[in-house]
GULUM-496336 format. One record per residue (C-alpha): x, y, z. Coordinates in pm, whole numbers, padded with zeros to 5 digits, always signed. Layout:
REM residues N
XYZ
...
***
This chain:
REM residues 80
+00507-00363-00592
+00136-00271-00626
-00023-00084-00387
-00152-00235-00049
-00475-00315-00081
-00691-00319+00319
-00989-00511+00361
-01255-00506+00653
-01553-00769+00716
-01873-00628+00618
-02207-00703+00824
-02207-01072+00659
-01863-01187+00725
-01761-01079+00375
-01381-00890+00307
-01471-00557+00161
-01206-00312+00027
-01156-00013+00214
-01073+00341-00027
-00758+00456-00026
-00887+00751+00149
-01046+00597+00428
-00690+00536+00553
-00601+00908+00585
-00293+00923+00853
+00019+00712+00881
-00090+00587+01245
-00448+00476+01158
-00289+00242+00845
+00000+00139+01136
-00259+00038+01403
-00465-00159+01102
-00130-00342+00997
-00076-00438+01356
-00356-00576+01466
-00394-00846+01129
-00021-00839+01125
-00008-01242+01153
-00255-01289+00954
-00151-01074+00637
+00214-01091+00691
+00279-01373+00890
+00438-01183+01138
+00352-01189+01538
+00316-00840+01630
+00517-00756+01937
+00551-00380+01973
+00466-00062+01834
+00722+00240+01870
+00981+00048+01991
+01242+00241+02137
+01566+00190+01939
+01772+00280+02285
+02015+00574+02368
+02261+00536+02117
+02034+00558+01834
+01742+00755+02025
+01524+00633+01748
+01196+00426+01734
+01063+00108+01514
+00738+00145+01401
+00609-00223+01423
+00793-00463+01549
+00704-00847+01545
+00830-01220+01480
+00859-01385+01192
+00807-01806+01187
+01188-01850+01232
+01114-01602+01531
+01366-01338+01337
+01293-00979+01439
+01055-00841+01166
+01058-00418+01117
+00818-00248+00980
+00830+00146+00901
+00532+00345+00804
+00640+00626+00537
+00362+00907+00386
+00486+01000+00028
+00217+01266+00022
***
């Protein structure tokens, strides 16, 4: 798989690539995911840091729906 490529409107309604280092932490990429999250992924964002309860004493990064309503996880890694 290629890299993930982000995109943000410009001034005239136009996508325009974002750099790879204008996404610099983990949680600014997350928060970008999450809020176009149906519309790249097809996926209907529901919660971010979801508490995994006290047996794992965990968390989910992003958690959403999928269009069978299946629970969709997504976890954010940094391979820096």
């Amino acid at each position: 798989m290629s890299d993930l490529k982000l995109f943000r409107p410009d001034a005239d309604g136009w996508d325009v690539e974002l750099r790879g280092s204008t996404v610099a932490l983990e949680v600014q990429l997350q928060r970008r995911i999450e809020a176009s999250m149906e519309a790249m992924l097809g996926i209907r964002f529901l919660a971010s840091e979801y508490p995994t309860g006290p047996w794992h004493r965990g968390r989910i990064d992003s958690l959403g729906l999928d269009e069978n309503d299946t629970p969709a996880l997504i976890e954010f890694t940094d391979r820096r």
